[in-house]
PyMOL Python script that loads the backbone (N, CA, C, O; Angstrom):
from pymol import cmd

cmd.read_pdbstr("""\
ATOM      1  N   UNK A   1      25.695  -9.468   0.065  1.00  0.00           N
ATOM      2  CA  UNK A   1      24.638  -8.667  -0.524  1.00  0.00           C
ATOM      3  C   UNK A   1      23.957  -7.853   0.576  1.00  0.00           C
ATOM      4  O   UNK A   1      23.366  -8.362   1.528  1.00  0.00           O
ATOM      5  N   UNK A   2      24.090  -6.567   0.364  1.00  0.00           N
ATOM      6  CA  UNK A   2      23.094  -5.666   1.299  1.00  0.00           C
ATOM      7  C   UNK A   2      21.792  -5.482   1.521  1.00  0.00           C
ATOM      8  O   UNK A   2      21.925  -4.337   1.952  1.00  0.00           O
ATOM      9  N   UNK A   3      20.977  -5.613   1.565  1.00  0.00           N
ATOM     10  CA  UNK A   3      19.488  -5.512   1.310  1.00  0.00           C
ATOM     11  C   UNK A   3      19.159  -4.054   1.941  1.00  0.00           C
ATOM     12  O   UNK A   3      19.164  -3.914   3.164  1.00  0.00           O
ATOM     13  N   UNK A   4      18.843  -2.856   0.976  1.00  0.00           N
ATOM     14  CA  UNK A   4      18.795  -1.416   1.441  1.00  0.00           C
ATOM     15  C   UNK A   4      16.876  -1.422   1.664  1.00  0.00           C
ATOM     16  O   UNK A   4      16.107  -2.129   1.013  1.00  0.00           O
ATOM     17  N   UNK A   5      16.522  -0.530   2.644  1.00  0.00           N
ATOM     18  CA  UNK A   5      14.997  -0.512   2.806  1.00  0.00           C
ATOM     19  C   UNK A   5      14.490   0.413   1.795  1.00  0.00           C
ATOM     20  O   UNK A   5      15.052   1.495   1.622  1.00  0.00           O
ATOM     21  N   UNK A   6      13.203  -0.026   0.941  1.00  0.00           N
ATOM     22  CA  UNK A   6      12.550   1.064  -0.067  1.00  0.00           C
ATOM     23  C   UNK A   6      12.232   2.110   0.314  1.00  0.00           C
ATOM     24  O   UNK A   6      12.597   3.212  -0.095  1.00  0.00           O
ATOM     25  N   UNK A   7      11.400   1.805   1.273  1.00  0.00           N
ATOM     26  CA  UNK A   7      10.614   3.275   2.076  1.00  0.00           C
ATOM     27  C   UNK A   7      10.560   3.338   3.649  1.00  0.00           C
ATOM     28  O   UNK A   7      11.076   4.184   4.378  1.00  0.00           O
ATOM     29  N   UNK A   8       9.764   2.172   4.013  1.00  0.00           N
ATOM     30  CA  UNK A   8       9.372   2.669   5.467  1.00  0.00           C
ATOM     31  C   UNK A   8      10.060   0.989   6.547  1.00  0.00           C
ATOM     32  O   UNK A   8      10.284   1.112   7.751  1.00  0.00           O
ATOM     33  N   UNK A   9      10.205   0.072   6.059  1.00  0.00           N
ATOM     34  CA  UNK A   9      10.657  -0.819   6.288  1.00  0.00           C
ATOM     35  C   UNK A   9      12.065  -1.755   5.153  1.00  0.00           C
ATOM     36  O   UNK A   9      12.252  -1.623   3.943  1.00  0.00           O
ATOM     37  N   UNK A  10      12.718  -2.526   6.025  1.00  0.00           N
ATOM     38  CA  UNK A  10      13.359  -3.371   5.309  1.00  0.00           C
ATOM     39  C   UNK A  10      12.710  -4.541   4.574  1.00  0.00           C
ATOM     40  O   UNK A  10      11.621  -4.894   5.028  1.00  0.00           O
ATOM     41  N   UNK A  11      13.276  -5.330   3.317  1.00  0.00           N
ATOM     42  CA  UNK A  11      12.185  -6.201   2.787  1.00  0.00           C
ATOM     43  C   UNK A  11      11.685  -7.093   3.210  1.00  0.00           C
ATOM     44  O   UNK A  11      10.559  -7.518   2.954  1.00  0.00           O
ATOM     45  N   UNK A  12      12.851  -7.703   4.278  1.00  0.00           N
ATOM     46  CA  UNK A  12      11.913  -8.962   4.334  1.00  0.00           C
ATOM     47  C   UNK A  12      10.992  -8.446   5.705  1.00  0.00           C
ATOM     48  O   UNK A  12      10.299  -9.357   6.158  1.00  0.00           O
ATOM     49  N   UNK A  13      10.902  -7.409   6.280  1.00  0.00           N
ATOM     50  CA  UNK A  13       9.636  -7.247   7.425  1.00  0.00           C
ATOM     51  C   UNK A  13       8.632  -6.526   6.379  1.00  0.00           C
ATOM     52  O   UNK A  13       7.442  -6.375   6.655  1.00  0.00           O
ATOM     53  N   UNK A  14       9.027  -6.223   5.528  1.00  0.00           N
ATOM     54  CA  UNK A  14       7.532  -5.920   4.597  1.00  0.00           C
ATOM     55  C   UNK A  14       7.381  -6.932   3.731  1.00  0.00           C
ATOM     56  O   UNK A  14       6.560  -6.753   2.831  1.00  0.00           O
ATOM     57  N   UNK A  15       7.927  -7.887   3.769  1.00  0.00           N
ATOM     58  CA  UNK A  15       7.334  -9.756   3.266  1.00  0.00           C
ATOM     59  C   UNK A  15       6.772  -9.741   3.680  1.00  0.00           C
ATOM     60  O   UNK A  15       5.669  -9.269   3.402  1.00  0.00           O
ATOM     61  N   UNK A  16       7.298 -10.537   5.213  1.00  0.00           N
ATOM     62  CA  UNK A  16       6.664 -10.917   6.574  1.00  0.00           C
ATOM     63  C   UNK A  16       5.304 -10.085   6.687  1.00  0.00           C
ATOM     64  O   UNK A  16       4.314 -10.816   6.701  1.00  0.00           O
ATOM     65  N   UNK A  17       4.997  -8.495   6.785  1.00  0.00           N
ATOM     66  CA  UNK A  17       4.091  -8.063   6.945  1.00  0.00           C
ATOM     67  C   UNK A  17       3.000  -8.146   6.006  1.00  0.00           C
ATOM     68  O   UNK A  17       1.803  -8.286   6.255  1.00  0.00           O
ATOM     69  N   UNK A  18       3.668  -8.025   4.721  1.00  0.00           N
ATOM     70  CA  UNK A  18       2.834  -8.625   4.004  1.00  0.00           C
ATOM     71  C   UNK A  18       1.749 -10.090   3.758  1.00  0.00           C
ATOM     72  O   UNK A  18       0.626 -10.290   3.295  1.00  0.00           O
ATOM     73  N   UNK A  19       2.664 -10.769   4.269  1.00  0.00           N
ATOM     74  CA  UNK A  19       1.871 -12.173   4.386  1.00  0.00           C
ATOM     75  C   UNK A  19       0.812 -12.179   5.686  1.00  0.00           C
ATOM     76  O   UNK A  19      -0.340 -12.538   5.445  1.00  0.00           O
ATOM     77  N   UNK A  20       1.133 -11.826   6.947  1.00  0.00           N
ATOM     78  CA  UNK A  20       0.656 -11.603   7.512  1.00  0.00           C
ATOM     79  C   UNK A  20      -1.056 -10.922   7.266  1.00  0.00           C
ATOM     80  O   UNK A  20      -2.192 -11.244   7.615  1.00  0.00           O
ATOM     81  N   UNK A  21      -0.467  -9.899   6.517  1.00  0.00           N
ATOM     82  CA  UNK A  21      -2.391  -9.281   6.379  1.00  0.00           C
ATOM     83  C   UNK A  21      -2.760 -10.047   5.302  1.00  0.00           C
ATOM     84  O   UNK A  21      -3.971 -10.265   5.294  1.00  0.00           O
ATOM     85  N   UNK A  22      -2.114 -10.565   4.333  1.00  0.00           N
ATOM     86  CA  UNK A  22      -3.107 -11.949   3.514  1.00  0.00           C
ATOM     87  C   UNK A  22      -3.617 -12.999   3.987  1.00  0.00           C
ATOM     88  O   UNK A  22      -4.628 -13.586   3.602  1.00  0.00           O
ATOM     89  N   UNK A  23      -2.790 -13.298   4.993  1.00  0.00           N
ATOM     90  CA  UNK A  23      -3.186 -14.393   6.301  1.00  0.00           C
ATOM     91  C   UNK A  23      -4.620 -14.297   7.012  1.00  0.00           C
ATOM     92  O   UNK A  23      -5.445 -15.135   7.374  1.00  0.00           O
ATOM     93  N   UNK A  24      -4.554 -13.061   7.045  1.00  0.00           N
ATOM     94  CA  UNK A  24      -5.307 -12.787   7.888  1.00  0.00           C
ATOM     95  C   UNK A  24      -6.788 -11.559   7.408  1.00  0.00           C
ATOM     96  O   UNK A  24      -7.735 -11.318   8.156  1.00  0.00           O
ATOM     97  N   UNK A  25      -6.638 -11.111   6.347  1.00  0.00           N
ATOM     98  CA  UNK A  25      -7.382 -10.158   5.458  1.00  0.00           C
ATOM     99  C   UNK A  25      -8.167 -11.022   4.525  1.00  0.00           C
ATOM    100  O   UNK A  25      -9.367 -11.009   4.251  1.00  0.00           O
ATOM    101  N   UNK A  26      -7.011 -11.911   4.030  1.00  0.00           N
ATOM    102  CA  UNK A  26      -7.102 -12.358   2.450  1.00  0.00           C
ATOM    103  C   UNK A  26      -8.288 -13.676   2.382  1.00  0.00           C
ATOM    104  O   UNK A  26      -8.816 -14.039   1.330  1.00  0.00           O
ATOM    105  N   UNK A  27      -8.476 -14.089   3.306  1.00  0.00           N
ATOM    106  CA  UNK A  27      -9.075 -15.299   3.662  1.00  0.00           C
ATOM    107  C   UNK A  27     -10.514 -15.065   4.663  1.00  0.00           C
ATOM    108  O   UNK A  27     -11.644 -14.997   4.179  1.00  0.00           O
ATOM    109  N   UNK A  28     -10.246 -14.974   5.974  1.00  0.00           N
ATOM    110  CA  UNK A  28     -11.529 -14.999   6.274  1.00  0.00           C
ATOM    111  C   UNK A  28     -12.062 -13.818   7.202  1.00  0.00           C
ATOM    112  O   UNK A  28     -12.266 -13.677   8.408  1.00  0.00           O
ATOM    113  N   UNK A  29     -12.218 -12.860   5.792  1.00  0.00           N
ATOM    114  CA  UNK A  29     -12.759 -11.470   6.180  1.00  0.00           C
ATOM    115  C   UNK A  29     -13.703 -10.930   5.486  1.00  0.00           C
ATOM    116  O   UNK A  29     -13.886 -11.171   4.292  1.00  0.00           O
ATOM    117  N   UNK A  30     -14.249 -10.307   6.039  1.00  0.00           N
ATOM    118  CA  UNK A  30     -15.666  -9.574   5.273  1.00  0.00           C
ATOM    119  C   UNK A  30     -15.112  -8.978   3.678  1.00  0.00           C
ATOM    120  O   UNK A  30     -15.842  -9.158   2.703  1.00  0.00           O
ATOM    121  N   UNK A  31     -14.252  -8.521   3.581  1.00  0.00           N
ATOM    122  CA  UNK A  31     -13.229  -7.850   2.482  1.00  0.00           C
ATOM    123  C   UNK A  31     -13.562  -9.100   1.467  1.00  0.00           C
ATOM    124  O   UNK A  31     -14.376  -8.965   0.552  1.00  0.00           O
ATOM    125  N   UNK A  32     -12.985 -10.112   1.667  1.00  0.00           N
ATOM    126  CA  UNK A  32     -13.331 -11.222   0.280  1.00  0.00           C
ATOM    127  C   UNK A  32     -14.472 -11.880   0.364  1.00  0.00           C
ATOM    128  O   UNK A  32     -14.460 -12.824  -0.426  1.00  0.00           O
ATOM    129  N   UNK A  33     -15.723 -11.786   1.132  1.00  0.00           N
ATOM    130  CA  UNK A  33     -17.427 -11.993   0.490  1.00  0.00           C
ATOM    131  C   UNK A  33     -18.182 -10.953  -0.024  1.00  0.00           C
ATOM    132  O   UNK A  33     -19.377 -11.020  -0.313  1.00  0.00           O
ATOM    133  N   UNK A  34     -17.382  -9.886  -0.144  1.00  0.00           N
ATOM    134  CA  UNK A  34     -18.298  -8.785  -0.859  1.00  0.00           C
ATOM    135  C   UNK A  34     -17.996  -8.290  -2.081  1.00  0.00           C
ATOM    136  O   UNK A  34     -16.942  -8.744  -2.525  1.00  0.00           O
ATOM    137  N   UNK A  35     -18.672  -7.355  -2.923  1.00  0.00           N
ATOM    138  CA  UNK A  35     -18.092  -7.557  -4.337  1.00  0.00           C
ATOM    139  C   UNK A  35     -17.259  -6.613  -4.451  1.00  0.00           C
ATOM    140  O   UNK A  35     -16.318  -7.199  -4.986  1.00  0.00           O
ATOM    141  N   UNK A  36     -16.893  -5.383  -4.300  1.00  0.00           N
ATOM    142  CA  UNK A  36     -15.577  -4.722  -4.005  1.00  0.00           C
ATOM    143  C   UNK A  36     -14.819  -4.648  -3.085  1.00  0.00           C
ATOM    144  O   UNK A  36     -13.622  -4.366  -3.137  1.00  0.00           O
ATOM    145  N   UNK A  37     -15.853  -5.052  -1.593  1.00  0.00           N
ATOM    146  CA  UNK A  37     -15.094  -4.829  -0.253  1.00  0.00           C
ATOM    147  C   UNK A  37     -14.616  -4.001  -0.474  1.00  0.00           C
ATOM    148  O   UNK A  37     -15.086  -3.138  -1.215  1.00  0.00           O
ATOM    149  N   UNK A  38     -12.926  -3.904   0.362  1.00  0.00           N
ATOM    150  CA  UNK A  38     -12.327  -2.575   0.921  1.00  0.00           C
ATOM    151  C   UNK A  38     -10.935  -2.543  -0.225  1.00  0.00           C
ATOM    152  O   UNK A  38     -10.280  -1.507  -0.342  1.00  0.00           O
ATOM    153  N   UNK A  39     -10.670  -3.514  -0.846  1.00  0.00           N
ATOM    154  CA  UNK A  39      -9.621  -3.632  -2.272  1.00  0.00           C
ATOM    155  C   UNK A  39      -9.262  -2.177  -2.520  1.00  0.00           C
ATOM    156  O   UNK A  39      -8.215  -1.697  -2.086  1.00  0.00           O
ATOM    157  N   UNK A  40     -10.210  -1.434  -3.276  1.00  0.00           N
ATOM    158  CA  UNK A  40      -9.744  -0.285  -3.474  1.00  0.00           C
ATOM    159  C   UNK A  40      -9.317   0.871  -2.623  1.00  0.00           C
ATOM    160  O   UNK A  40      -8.497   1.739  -2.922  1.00  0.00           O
ATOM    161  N   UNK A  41     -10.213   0.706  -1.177  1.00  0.00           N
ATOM    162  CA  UNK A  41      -9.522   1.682  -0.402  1.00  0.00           C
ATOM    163  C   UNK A  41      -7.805   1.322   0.155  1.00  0.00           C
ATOM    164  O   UNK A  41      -6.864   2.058   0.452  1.00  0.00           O
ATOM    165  N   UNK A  42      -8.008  -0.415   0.107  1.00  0.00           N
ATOM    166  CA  UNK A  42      -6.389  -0.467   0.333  1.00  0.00           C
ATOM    167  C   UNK A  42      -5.487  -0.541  -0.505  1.00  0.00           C
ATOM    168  O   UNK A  42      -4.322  -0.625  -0.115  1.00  0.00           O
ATOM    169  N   UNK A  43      -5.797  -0.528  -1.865  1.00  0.00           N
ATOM    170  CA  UNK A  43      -5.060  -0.351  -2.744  1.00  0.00           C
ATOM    171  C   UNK A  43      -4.336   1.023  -2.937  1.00  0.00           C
ATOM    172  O   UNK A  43      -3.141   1.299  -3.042  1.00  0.00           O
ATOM    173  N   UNK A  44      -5.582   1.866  -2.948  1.00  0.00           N
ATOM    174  CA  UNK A  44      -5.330   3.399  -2.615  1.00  0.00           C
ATOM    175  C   UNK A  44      -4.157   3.784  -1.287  1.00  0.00           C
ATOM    176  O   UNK A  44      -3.099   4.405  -1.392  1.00  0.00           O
ATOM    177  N   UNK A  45      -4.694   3.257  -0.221  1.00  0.00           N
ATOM    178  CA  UNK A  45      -3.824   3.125   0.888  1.00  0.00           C
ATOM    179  C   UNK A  45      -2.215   3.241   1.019  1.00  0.00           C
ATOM    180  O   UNK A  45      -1.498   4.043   1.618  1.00  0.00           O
ATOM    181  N   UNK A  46      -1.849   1.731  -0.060  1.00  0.00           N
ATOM    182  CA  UNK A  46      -1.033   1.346   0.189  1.00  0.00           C
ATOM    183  C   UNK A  46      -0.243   1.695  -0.416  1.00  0.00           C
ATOM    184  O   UNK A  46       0.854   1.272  -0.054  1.00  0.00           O
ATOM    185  N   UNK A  47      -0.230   2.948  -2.074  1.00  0.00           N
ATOM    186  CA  UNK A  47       0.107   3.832  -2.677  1.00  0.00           C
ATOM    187  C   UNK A  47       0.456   4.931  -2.013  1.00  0.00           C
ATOM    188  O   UNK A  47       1.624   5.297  -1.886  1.00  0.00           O
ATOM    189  N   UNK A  48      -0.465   5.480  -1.584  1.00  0.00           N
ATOM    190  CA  UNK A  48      -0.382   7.114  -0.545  1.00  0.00           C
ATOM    191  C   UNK A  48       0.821   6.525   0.454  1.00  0.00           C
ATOM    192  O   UNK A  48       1.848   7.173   0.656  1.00  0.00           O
ATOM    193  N   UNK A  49       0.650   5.639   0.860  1.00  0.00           N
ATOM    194  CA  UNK A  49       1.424   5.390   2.302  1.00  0.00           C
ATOM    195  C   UNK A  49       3.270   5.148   1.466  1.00  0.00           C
ATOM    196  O   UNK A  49       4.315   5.735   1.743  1.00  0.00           O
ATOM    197  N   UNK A  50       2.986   4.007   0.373  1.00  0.00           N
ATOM    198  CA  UNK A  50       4.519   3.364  -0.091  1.00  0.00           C
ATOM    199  C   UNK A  50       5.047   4.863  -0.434  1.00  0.00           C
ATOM    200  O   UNK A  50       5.976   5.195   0.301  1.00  0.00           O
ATOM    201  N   UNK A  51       4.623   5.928  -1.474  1.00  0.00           N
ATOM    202  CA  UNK A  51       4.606   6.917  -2.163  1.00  0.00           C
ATOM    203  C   UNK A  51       5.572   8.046  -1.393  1.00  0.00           C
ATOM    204  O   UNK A  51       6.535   8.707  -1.781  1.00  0.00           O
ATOM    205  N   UNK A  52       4.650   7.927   0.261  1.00  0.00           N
ATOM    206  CA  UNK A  52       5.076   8.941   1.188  1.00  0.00           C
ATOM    207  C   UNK A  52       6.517   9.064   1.482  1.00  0.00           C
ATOM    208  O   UNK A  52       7.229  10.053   1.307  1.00  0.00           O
ATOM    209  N   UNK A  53       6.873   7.776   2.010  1.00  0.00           N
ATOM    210  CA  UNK A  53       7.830   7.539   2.303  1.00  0.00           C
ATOM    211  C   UNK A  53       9.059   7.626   1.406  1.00  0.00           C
ATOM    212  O   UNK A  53      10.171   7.958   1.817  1.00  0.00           O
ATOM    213  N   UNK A  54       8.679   7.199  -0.244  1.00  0.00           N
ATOM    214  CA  UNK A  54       9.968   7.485  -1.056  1.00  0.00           C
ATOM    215  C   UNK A  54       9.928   8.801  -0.962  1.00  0.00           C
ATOM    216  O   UNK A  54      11.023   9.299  -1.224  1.00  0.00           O
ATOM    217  N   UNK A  55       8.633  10.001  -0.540  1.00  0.00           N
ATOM    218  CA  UNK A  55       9.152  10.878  -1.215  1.00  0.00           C
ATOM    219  C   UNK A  55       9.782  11.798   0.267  1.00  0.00           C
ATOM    220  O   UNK A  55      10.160  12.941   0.015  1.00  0.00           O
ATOM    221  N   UNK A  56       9.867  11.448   1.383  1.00  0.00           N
ATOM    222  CA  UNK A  56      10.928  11.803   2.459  1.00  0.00           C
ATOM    223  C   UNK A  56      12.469  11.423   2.128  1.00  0.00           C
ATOM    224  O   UNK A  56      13.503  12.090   2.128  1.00  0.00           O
ATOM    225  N   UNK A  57      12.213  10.217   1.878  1.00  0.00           N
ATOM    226  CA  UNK A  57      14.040   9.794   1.644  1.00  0.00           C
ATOM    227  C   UNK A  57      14.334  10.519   0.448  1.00  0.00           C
ATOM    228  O   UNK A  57      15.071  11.465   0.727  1.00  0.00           O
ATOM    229  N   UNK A  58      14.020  10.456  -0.954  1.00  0.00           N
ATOM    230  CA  UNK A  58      14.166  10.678  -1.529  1.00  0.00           C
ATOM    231  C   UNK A  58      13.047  11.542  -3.241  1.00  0.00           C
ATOM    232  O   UNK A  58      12.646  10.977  -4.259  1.00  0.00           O
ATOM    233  N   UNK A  59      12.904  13.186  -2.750  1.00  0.00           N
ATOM    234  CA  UNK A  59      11.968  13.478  -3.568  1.00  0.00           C
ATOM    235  C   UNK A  59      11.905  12.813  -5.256  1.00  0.00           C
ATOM    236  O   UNK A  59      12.960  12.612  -5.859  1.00  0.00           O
ATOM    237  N   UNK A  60      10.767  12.562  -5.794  1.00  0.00           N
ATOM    238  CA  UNK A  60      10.740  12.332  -7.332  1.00  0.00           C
ATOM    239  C   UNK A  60       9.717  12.775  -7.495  1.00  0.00           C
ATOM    240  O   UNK A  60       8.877  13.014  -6.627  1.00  0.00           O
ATOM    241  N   UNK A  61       9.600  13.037  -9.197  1.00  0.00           N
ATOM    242  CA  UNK A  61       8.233  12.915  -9.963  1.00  0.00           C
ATOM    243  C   UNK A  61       7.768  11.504  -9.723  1.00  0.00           C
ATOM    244  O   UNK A  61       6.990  11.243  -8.805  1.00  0.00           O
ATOM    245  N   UNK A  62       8.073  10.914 -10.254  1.00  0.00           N
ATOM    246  CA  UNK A  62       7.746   9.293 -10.108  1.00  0.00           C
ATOM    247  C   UNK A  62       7.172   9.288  -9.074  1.00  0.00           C
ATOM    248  O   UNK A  62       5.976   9.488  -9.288  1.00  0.00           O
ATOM    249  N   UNK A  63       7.532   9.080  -7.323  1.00  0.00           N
ATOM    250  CA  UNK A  63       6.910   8.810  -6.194  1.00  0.00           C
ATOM    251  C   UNK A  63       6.048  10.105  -5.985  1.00  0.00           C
ATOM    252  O   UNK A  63       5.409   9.895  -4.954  1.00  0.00           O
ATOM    253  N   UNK A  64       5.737  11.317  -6.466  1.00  0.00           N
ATOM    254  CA  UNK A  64       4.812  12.013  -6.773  1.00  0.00           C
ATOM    255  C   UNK A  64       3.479  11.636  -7.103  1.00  0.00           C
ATOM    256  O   UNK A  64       2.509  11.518  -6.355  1.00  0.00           O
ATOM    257  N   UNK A  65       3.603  11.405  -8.759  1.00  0.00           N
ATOM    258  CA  UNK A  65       2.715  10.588  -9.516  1.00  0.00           C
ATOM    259  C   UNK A  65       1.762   9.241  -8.285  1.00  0.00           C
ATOM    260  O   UNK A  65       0.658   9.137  -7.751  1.00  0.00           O
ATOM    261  N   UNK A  66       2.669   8.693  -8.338  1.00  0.00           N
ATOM    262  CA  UNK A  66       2.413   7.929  -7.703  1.00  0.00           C
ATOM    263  C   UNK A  66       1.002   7.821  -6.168  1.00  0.00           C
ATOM    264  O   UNK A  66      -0.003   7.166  -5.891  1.00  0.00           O
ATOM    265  N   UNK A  67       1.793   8.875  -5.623  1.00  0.00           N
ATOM    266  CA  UNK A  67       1.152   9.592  -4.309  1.00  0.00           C
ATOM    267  C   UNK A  67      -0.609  10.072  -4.815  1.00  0.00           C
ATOM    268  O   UNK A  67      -1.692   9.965  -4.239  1.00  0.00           O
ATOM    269  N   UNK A  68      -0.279  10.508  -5.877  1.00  0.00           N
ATOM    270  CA  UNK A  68      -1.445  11.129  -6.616  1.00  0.00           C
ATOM    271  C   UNK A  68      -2.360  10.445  -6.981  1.00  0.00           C
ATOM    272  O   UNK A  68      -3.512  10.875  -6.917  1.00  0.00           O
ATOM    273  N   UNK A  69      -2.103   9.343  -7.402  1.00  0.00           N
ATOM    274  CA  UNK A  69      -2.830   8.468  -8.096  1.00  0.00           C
ATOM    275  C   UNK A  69      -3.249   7.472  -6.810  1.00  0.00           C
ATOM    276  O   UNK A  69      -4.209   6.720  -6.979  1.00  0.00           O
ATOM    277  N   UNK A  70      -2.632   7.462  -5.697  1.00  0.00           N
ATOM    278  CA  UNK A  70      -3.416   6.750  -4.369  1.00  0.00           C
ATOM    279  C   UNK A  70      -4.482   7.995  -4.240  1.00  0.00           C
ATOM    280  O   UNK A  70      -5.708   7.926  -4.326  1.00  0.00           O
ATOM    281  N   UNK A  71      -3.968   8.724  -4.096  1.00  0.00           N
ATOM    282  CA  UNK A  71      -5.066   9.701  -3.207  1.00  0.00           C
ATOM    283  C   UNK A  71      -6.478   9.784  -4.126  1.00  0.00           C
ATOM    284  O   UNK A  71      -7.588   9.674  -3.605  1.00  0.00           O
ATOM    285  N   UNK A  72      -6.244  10.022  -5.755  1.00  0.00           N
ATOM    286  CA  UNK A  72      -7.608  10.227  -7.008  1.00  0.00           C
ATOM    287  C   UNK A  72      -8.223   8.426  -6.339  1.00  0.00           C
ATOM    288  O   UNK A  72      -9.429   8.287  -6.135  1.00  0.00           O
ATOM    289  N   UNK A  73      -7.317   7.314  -6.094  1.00  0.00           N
ATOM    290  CA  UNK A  73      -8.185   6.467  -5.750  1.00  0.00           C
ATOM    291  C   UNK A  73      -9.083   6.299  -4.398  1.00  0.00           C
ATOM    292  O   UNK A  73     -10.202   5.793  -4.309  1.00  0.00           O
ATOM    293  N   UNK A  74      -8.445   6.749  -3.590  1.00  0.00           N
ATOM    294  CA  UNK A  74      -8.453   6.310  -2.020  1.00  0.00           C
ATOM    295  C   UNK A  74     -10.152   7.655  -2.084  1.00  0.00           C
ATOM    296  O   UNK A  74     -11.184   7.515  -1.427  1.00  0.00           O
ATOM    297  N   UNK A  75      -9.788   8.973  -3.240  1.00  0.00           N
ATOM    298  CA  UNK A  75     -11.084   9.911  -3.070  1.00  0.00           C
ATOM    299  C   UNK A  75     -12.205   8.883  -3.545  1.00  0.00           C
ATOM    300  O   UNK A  75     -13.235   8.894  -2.872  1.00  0.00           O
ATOM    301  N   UNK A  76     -12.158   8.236  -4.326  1.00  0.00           N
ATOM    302  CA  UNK A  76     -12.838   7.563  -5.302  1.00  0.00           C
ATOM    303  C   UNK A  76     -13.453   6.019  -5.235  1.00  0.00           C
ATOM    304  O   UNK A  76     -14.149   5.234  -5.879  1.00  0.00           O
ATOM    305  N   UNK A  77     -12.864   6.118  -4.266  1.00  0.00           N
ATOM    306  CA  UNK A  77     -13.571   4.837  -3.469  1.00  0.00           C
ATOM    307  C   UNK A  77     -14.459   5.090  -1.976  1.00  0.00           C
ATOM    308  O   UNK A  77     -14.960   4.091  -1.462  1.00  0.00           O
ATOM    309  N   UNK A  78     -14.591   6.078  -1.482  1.00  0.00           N
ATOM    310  CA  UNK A  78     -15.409   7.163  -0.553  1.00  0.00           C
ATOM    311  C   UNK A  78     -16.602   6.734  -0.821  1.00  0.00           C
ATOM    312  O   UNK A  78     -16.455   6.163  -1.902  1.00  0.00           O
ATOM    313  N   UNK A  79     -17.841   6.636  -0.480  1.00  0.00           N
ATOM    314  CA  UNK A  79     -19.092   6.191  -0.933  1.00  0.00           C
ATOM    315  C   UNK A  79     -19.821   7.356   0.010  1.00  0.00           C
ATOM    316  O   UNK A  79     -21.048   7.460   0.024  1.00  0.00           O
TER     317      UNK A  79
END
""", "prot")
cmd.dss("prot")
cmd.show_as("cartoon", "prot")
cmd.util.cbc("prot")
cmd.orient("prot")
């Protein structure tokens, strides 16, 4: 079985990376004692950023949309 990379990494270093910032974000950071913290700016984030990358390898509407809807959030969480 091949394991092909989505966007900007292969999966299991965007596991790995993933766990890592829950490790370390998810637990004992200012982000989870406050009542929105930074959630939405990294949610936003992590859209614009995944989004970018499909749409270098490979343009779509889909990873468009997508891109779009980080950025209406990432504006929208701005204070």
């Amino acid at each position: 079985m091949v394991l092909r990379s989505q966007a900007w990494l292969p999966p299991r270093w965007a596991l790995l990376g993933g766990f890592l910032v829950v490790i370390q974000f998810g637990t004992f950071s200012y982000w989870i004692n406050s009542y929105w913290g930074g959630a939405p700016a990294a949610l936003g984030g992590a859209l614009v950023f995944g989004a970018l990358g499909r749409l270098f390898r490979r343009p779509s509407a889909k990873s468009a949309a997508i891109l779009v809807l980080g950025a209406i959030v990432l504006a929208n969480s701005r204070s």
